[in-house]
DOSEDO-975237 format. One record per atom (N, C-alpha, C): x, y, z. Coordinates in steps of 0.2 Angstrom, whole numbers, padded with zeros to 4 digits, always signed. Each point is the difference from the previous one (the first is absolute). Layout:
// residues N
XYZ ...
// end
This chain:
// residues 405
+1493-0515+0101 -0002-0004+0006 -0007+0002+0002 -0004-0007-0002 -0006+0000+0004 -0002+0001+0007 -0006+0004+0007 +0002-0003+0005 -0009+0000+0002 -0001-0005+0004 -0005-0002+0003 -0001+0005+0007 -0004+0003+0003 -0001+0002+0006 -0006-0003+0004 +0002+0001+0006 -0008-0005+0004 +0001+0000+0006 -0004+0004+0004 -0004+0001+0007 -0003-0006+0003 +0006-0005+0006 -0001-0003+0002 -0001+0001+0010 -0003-0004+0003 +0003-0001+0005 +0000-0008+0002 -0003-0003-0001 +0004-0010-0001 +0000-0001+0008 -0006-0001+0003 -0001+0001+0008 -0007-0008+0002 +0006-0005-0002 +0005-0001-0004 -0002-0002-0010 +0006-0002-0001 +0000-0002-0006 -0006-0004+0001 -0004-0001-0009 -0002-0007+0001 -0002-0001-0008 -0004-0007-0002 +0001-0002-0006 -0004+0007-0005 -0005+0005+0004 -0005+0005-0004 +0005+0007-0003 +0006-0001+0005 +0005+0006-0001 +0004-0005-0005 +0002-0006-0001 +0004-0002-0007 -0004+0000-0005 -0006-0001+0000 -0005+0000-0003 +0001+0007-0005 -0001+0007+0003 +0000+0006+0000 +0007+0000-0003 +0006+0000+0002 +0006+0002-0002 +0003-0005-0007 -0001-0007+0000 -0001-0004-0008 -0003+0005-0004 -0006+0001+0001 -0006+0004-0006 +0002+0007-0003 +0004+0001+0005 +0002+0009+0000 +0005-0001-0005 +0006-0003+0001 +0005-0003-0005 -0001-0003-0006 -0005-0004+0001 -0003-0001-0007 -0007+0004-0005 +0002+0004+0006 -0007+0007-0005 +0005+0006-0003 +0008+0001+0002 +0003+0005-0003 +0008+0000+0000 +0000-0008+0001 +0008-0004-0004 +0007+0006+0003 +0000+0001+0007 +0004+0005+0003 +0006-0005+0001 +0005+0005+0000 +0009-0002-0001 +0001-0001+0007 -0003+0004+0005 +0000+0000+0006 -0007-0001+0005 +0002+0001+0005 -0009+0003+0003 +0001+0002+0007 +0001+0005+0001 +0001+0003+0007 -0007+0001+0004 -0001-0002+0006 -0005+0001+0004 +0003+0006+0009 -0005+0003+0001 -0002+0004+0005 -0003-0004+0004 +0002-0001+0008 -0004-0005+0003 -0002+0005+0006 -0006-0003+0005 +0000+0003+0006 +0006-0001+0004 +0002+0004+0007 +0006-0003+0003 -0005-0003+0007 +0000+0001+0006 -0002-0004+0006 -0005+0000+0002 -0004+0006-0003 -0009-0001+0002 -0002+0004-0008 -0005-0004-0002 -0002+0001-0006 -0009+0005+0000 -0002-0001-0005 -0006+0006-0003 -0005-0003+0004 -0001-0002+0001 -0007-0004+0005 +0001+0002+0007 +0008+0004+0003 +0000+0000+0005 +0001-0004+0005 +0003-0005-0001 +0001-0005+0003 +0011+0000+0000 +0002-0005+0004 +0006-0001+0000 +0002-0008-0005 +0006+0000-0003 -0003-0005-0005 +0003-0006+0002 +0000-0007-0001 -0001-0006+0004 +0008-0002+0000 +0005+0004-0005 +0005-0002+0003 +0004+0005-0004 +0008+0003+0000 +0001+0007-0001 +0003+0000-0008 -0001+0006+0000 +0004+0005-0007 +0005-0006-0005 +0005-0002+0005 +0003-0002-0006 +0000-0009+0000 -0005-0003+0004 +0000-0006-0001 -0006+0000-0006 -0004+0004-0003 -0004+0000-0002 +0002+0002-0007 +0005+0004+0001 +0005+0004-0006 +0003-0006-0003 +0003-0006+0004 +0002-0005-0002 -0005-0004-0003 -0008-0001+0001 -0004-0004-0004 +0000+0002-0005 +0001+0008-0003 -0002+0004-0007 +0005-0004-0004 +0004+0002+0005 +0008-0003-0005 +0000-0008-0004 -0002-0003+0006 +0000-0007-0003 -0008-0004-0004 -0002+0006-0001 -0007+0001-0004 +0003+0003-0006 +0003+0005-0002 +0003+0001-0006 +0000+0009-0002 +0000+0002+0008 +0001+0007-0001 +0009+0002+0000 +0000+0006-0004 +0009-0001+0000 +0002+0004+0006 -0004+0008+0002 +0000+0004+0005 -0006+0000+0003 +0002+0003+0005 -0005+0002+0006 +0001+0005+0005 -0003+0004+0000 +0000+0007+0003 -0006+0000+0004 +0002+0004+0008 -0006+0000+0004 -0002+0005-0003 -0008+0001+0002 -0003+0008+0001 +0001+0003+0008 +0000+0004+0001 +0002+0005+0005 -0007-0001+0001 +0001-0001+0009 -0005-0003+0005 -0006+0007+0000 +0001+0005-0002 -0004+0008+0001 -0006-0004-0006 +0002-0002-0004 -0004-0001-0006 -0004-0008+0001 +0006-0004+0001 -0004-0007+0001 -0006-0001+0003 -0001+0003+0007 -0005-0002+0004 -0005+0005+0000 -0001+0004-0008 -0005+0006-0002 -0007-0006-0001 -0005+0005-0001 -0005-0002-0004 +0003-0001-0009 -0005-0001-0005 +0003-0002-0005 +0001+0005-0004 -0003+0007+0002 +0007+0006-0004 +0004+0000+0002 +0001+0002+0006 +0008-0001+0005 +0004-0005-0004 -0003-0006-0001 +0005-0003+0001 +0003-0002-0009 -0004+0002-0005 -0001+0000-0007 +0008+0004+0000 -0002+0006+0005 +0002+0006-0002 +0008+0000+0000 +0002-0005+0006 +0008-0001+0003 +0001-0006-0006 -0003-0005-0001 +0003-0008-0004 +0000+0004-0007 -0004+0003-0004 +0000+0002-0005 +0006+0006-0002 +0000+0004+0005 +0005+0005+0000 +0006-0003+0000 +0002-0005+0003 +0008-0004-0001 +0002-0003-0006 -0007-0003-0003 +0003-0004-0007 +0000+0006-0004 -0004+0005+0000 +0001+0005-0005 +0006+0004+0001 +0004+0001+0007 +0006+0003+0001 +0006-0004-0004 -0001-0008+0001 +0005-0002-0005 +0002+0002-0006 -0003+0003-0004 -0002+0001-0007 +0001-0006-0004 +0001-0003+0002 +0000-0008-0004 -0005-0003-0003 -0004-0001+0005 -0007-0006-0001 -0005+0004-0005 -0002-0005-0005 -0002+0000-0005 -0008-0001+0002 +0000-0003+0002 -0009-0003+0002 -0001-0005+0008 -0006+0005+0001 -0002-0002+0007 -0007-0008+0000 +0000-0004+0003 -0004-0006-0002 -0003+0001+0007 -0006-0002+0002 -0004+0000+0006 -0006-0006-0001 +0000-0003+0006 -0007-0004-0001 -0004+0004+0002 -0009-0002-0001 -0006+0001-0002 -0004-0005+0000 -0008+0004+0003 -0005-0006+0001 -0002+0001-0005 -0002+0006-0005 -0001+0001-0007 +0003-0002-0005 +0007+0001+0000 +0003+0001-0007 -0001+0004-0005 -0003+0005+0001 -0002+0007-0004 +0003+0006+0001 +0006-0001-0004 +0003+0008-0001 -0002+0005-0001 -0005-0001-0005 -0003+0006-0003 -0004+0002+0005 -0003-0002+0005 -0005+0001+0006 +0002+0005+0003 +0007-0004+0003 +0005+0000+0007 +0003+0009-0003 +0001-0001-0007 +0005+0007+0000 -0006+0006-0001 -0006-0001-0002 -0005+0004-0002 -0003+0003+0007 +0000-0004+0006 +0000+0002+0008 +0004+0005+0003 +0008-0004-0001 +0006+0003+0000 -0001+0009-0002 -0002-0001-0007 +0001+0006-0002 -0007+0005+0003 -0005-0002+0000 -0005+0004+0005 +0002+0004+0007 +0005-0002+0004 +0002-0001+0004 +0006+0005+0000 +0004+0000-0003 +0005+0003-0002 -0002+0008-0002 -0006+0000-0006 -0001+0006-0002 -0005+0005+0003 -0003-0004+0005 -0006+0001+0002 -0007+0005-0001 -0001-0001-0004 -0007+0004-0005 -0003+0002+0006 -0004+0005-0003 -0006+0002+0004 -0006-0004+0004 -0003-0003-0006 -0003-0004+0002 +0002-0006+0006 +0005-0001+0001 +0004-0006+0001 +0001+0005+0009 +0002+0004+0002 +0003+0006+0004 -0007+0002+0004 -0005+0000-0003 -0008+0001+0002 -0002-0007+0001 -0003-0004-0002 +0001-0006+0003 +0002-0005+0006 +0009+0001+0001 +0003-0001+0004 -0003+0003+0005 +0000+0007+0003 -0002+0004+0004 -0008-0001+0003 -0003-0003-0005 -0008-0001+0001 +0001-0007+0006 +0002-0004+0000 +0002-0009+0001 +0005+0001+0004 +0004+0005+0003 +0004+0000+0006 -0005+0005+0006 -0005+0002-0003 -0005+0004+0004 -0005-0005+0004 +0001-0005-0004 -0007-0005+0001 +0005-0005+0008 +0006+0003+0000 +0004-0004+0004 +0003-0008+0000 +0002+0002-0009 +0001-0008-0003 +0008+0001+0001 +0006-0004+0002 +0005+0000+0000 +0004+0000-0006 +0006+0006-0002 +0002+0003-0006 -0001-0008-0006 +0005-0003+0002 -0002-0007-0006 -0007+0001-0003 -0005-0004+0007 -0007+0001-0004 -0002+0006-0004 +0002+0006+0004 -0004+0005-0006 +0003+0001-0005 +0006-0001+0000 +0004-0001-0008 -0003-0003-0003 -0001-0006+0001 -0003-0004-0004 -0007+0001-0003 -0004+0002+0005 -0007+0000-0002 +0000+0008-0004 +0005+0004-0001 +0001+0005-0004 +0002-0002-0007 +0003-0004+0001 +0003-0002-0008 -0007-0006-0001 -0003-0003+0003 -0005-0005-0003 -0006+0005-0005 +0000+0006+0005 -0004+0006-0003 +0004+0002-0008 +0005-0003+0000 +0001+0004-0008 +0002-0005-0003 +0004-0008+0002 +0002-0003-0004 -0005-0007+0002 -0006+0001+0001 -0004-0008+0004 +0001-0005-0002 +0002-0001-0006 +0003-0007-0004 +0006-0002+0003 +0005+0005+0001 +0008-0002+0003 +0000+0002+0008 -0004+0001+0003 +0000+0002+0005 +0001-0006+0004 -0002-0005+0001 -0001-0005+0004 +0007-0004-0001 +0005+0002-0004 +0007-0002+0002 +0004+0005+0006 -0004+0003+0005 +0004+0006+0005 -0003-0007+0004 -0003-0005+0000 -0004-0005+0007 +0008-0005+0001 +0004-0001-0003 +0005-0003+0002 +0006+0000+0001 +0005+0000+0004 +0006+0001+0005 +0004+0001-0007 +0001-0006-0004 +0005+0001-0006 -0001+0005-0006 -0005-0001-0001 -0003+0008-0003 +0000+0005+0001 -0001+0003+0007 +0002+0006+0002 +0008+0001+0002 +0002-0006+0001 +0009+0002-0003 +0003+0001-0005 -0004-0004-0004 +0002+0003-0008 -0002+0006-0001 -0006+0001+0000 -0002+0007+0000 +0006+0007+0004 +0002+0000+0002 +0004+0003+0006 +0006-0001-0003 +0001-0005-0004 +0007+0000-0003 +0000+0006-0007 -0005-0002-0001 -0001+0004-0007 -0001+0006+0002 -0004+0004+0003 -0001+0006+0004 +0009+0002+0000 +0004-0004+0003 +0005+0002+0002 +0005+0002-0006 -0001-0003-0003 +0005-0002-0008 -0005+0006-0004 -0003+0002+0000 -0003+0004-0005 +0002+0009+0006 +0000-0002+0006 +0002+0007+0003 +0006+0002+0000 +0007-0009-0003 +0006+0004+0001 +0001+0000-0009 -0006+0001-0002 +0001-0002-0009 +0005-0005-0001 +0001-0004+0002 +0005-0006-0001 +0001-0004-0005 +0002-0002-0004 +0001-0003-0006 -0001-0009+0001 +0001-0003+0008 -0001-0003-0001 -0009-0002-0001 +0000-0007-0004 -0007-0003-0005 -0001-0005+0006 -0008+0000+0003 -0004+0000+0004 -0003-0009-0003 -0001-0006+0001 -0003-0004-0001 -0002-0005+0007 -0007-0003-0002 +0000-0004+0006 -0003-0008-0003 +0001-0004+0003 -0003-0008-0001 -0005+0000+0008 -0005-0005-0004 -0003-0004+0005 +0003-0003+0007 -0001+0002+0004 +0001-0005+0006 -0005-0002+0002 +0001-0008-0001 +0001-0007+0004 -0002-0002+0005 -0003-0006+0002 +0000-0005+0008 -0006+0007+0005 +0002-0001+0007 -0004+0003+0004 +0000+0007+0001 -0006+0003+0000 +0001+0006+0002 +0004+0004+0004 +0002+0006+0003 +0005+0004+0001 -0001-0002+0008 -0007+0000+0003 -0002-0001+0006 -0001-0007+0001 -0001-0004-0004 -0002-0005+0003 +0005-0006+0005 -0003-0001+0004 +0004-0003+0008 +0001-0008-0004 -0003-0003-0004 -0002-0009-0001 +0007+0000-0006 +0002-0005+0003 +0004-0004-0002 +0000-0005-0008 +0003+0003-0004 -0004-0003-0007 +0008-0003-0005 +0000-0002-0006 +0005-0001-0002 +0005+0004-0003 -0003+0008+0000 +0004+0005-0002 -0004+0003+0005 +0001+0001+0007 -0003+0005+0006 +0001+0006+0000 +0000+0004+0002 +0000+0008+0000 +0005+0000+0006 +0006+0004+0000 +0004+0002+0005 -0005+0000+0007 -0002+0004+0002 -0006+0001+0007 -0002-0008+0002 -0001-0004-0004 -0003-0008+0001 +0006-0004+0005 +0007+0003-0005 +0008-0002+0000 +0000+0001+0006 +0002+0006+0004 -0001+0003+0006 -0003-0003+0005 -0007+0001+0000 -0003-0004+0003 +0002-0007+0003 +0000-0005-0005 +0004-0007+0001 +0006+0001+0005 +0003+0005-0001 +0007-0001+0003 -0001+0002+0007 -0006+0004+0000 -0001+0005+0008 -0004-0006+0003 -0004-0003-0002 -0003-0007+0002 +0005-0005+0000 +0003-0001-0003 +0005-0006+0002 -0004-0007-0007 -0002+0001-0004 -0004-0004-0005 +0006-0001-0006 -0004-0005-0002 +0005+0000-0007 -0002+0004-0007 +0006+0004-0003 -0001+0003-0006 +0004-0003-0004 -0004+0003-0005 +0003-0002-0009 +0001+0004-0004 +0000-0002-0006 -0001+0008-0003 +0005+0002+0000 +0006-0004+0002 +0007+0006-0002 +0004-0003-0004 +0006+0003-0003 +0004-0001-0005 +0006-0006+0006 +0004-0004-0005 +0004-0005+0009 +0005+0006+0001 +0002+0006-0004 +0003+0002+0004 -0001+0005+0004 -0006+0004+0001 -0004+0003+0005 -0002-0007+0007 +0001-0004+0001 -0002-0005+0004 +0005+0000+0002 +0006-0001-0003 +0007+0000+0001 +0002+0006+0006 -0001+0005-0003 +0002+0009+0002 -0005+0000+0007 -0006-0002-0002 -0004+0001+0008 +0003-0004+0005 +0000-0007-0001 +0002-0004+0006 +0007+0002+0001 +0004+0001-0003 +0006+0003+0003 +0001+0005+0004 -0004+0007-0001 -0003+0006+0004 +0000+0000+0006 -0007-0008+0000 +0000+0000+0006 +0002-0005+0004 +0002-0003-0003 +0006-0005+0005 +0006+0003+0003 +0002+0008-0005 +0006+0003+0004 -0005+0006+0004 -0005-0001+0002 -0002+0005+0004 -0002+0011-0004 -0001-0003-0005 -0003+0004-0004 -0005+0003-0003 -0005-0001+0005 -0007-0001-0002 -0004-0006+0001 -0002-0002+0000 -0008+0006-0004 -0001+0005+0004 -0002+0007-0001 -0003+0005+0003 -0008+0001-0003 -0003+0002+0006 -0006-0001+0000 -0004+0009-0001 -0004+0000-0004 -0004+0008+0005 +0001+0000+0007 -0005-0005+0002 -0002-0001+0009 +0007-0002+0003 +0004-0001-0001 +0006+0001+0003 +0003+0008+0005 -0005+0005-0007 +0002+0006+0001 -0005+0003+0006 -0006-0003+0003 -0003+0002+0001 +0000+0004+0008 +0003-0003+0002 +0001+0002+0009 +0007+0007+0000 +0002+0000-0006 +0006+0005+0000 -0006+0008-0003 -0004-0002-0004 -0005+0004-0002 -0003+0001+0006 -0005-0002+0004 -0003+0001+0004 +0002+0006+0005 +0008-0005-0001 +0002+0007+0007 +0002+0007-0004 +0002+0000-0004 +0001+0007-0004 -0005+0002-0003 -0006-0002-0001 -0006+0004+0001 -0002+0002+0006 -0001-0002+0007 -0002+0001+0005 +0006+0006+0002 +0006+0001+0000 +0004+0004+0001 -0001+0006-0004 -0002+0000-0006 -0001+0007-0005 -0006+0001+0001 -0004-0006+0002 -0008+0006+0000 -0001+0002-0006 -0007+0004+0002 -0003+0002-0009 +0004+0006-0002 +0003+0004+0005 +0003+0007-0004 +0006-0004-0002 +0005-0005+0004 +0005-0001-0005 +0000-0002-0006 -0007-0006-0001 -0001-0003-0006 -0003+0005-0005 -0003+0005+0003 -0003+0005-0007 +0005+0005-0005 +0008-0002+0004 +0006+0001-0002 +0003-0003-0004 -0002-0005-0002 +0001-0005-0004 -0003-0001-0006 +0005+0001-0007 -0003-0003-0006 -0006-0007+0002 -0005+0004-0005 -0006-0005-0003 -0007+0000+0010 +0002+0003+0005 -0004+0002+0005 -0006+0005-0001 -0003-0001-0006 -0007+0007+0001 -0006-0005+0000 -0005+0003-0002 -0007-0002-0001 -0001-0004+0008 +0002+0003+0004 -0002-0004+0008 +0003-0006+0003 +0005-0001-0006 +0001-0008+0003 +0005-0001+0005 +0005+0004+0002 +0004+0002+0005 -0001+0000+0008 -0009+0003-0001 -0005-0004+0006 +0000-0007+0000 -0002-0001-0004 +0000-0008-0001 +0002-0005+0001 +0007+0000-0002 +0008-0002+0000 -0003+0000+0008 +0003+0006+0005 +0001+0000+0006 -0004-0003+0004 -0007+0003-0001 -0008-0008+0004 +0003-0007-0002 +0001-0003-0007 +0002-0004+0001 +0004-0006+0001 +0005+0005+0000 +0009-0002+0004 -0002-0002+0008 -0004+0003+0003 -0004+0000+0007 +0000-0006+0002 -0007-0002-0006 -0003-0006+0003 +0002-0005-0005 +0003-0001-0005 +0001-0005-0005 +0006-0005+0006 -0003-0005-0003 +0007-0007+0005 +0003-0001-0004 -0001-0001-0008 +0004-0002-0005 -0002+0007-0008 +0002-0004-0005 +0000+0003-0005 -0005+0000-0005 -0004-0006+0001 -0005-0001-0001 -0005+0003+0001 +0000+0003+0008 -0005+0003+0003 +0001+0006-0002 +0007+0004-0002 +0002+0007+0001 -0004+0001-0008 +0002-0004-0004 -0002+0002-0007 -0007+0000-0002 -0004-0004+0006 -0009+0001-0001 -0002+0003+0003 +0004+0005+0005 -0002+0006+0004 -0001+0006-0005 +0008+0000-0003 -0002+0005-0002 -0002+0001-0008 -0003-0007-0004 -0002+0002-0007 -0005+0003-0002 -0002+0004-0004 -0004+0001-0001 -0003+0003-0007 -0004+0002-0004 -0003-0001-0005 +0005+0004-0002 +0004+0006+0001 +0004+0003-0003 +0008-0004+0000 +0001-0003+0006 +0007-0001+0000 +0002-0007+0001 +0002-0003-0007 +0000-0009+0001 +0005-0003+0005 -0002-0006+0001 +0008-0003+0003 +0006+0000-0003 +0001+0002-0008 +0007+0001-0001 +0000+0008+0001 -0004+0003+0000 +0002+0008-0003 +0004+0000+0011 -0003-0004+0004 -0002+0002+0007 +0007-0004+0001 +0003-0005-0003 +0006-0001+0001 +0006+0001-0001 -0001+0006-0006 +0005+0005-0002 +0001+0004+0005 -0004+0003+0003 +0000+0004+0006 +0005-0001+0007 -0001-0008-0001 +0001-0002+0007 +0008+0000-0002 +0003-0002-0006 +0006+0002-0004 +0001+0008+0002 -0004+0004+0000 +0001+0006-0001 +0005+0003+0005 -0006-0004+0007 +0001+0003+0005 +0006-0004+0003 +0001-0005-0002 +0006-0005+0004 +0007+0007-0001 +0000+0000-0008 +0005+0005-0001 +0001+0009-0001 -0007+0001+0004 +0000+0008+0000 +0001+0000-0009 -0004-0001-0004 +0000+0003-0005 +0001+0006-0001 +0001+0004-0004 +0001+0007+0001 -0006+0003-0007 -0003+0004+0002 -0006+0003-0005 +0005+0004-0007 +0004+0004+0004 +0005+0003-0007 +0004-0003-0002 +0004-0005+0002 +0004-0005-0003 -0005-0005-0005 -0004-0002+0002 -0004-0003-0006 -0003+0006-0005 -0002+0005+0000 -0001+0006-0004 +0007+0000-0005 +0007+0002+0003 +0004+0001-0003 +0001-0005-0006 +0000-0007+0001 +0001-0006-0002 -0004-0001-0007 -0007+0001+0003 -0001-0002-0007 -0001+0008-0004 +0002+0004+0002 +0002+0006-0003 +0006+0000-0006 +0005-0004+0004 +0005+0000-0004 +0003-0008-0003 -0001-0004+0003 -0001-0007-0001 +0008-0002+0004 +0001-0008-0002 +0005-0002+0004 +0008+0003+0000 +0005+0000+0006 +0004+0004-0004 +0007-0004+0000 -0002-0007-0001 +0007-0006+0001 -0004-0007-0002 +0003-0003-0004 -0002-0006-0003 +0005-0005+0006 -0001-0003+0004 +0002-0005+0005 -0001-0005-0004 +0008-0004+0000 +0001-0007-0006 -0001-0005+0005 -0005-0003+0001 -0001-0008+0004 +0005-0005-0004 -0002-0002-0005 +0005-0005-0004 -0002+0001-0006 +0004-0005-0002 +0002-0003-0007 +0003-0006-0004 -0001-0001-0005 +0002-0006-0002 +0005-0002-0004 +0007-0004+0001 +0003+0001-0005 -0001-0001-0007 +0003+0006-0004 -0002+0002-0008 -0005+0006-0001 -0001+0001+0005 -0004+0005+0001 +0003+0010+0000 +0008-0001+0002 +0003+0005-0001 +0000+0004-0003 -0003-0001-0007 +0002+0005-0005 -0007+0004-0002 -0005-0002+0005 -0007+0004+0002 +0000+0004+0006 +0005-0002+0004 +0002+0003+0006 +0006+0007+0000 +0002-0001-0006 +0005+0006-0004 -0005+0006-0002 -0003-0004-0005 -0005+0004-0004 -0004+0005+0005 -0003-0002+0007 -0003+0001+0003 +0002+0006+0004 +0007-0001+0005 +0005+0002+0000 +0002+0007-0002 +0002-0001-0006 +0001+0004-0006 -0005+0008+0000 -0006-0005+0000 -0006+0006-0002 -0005+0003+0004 +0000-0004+0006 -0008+0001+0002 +0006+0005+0005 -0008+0006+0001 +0000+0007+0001 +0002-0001+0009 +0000-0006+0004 +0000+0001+0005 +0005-0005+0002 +0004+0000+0007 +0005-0005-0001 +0000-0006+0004 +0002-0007-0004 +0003-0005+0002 +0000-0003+0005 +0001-0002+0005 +0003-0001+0007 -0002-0007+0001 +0005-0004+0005 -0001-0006+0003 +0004+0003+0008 +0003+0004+0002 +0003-0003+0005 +0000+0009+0004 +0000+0001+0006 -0002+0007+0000 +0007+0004-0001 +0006-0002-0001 +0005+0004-0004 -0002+0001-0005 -0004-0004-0004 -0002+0005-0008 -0003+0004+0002 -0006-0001+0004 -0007+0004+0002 +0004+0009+0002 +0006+0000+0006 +0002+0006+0000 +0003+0005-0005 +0005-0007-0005 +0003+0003-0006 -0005+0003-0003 -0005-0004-0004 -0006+0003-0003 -0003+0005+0000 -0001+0002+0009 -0003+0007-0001 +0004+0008-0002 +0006-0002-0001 +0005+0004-0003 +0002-0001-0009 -0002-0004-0001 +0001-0001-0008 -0006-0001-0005 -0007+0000+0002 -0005+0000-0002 -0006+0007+0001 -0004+0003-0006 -0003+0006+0000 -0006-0002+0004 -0001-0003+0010 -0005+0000+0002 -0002+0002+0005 -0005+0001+0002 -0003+0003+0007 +0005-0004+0006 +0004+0003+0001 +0004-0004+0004 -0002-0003+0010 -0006+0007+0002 -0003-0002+0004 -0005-0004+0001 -0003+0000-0006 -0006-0004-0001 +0003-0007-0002 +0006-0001-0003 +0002-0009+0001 +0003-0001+0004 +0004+0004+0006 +0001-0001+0007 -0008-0003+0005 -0005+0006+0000 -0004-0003+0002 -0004-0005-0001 +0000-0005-0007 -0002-0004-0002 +0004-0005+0002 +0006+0001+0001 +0006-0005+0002 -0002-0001+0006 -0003+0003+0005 +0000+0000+0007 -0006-0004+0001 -0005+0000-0005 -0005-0001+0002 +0001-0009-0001 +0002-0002-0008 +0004-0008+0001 +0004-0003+0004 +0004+0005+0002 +0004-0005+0006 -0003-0001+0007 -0005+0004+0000 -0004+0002+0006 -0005-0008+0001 -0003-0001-0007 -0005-0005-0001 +0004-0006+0002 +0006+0000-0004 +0003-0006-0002 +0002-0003+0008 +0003+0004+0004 +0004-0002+0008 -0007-0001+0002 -0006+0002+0002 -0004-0002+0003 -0006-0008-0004 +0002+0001-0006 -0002-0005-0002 +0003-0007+0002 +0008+0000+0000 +0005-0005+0005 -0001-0001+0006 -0005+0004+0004 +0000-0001+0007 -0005-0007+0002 -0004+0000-0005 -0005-0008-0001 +0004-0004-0004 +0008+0001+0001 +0002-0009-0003 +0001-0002+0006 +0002-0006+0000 +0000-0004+0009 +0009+0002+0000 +0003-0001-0003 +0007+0004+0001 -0002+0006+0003 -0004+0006+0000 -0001+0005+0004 +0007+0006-0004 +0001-0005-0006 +0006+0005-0004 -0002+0006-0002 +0003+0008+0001 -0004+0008-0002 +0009+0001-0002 +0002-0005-0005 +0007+0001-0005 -0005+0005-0005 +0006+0004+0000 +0001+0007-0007 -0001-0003-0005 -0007+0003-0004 -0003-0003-0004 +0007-0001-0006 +0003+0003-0001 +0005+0003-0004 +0007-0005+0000 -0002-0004+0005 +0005-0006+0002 -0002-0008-0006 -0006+0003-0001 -0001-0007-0004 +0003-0001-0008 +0002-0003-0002 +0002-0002-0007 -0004+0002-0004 +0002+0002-0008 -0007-0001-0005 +0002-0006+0001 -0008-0002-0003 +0001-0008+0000 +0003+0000-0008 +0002-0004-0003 +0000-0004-0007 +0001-0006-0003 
// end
């Protein structure tokens, strides 16, 4: 049994992700393909345009057999963080064969030659670094401008989103020495940021349209199908700036000593946060208050993420210390079962769809049992306030929804 692995979040689906999932299946002829998806707010720090398992249900009818969330500690990291939890799953299956990723290069040989700089960190490399975080460049840039010092030719692949996630996959797969085989294709159509509306548009463009009220394209009919159903039952779309008056007041309530208690609060932005909580009247405003050369609008949105849920600084220590410590079944597709055994059967951490397993599990599996409770806490935690922005006002036990299949 062959199996495909793949690091999705499908926010939403659209033709560049069948694009991506086709090409993957036809780069390494998998029996199966199980995919790890974000759950309710994704890597960008953002909350995602409509939930976990309706989007679970696009993978499926795209031609994924399983789907498993990432544990929200991981999802909403920057891209080690979050290499660190998506990768640590497919590798705890022991099943999956080969990992597939898009890329603005398509150079593996580049991506894993990064990767491994990174991973082993040479002297020069370690000296470097240090030089370029002195100069008060933000950790990405002086990594990069450290590796452009030893690798200049393959450097200029650390300049883009999908790159630097691949790169971070490989980092991760070469730290758990993992067996599974590393590949990536070209991606397609518009770039990762781009807001314009094209025939193969970039999820962020998708968004857009939908938060505008415009018309989009670009999607498979059955993603058309999933979204206007969502929200006709009052399921979305959830927006960032939705979140934004609920943030305001819980930064103004924590101040900067509460916020400096918080994962991802140093380098002074905690002040920051709190002046511009003050005076911002929207999100727009809060997020040009406080950008600045070190701290972009997404790294500035993961914070606000941080803070909405009191991220905990040792909880994310611990996490990607030890990695995730329950694969959570979103769905599946019929015929798919006998990957679902395999997986089952072998991967090092346990199974669950309903939180009767989740308790059995932590008695019949070798793992940190506080630390997947605290991971557990942190999900359901996401999920109940993520339902507080469907117009239902529904905050049902995440634990109540079906897998989809």
């Amino acid at each position: 049994m062959k199996v495909l692995g793949i690091i999705v979040e499908y926010n939403p689906f659209h033709n560049g992700h069948l694009y991506h999932l086709k090409n993957a299946i036809s780069l390494v002829k998998p029996d199966f393909v199980v995919a790890v998806m974000s759950g309710n707010f994704v890597q960008r720090g953002e909350p995602a345009i409509i939930d976990k398992f309706a989007r679970a249900e696009m993978a499926l009818r795209a031609g994924v057999d399983a789907i498993f969330e990432i544990p929200s500690i991981y999802a909403f990291q920057d891209a080690s963080g979050f290499a660190t939890g998506a990768v640590g799953l497919l590798n705890s299956m022991n099943v999956v064969d080969d990992l597939v990723f898009g890329s603005e290069s398509n150079d593996i040989e580049s991506i894993s030659e990064i990767a491994s700089v990174i991973v082993e960190e040479p002297e020069e490399f370690k000296k470097r670094l240090k030089e370029h975080l002195k100069k008060g460049l933000s950790f990405p840039n002086a990594r990069r401008f450290a590796i452009s010092g030893m690798l200049e030719e393959k450097s200029d692949n650390m300049r883009y989103s999908n790159n630097i996630l691949g790169i971070e996959y490989i980092v991760a797969l070469q730290k758990l020495r993992s067996r599974i085989k590393p590949h990536t294709i070209k991606r397609i159509g518009s770039d990762y940021n781009d807001e314009r509306m094209s025939e193969i548009p970039s999820a962020t463009a998708i968004r857009k349209a939908i938060f505008q009220g415009s018309g989009i394209r670009g999607l498979p009919d059955f993603s058309f199908e999933i979204l206007r159903r969502e929200f006709e039952e009052g399921r979305g779309p959830v927006f960032p700036e939705d979140l934004f008056d609920f943030l305001r007041k819980k930064v103004l309530i924590l101040e900067r000593e509460g916020l400096e208690g918080i994962y991802g609060f140093n380098e002074g932005i905690a002040e920051r946060f709190f002046i511009s909580a003050c005076k911002s009247a929207n999100l727009k405003e809060f997020l040009e208050s406080v950008k600045t050369k070190r701290f972009t609008f997404t790294r500035i949105k993961r914070r606000m993420i941080y803070a909405i849920f009191d991220v905990d600084r040792e909880l994310v220590l611990r996490s990607n210390d030890h990695g995730p410590q329950y694969l959570r079944l979103l769905g599946f597709r019929h015929g798919s079962r006998e990957v679902l055994r395999a997986i089952s059967d072998r991967s090092s951490i346990p199974v669950i769809s309903n939180m009767s397993g989740f308790k059995n599990a932590l008695k019949s599996k070798g793992i940190d049992v506080a630390l997947a409770q605290d991971q557990m806490k942190y999900d359901l935690k996401v999920s109940n306030f993520y339902r507080l922005y469907f117009k239902s006002q529904n905050c049902e036990d995440d634990f109540r929804k079906p897998v989809v299949i």
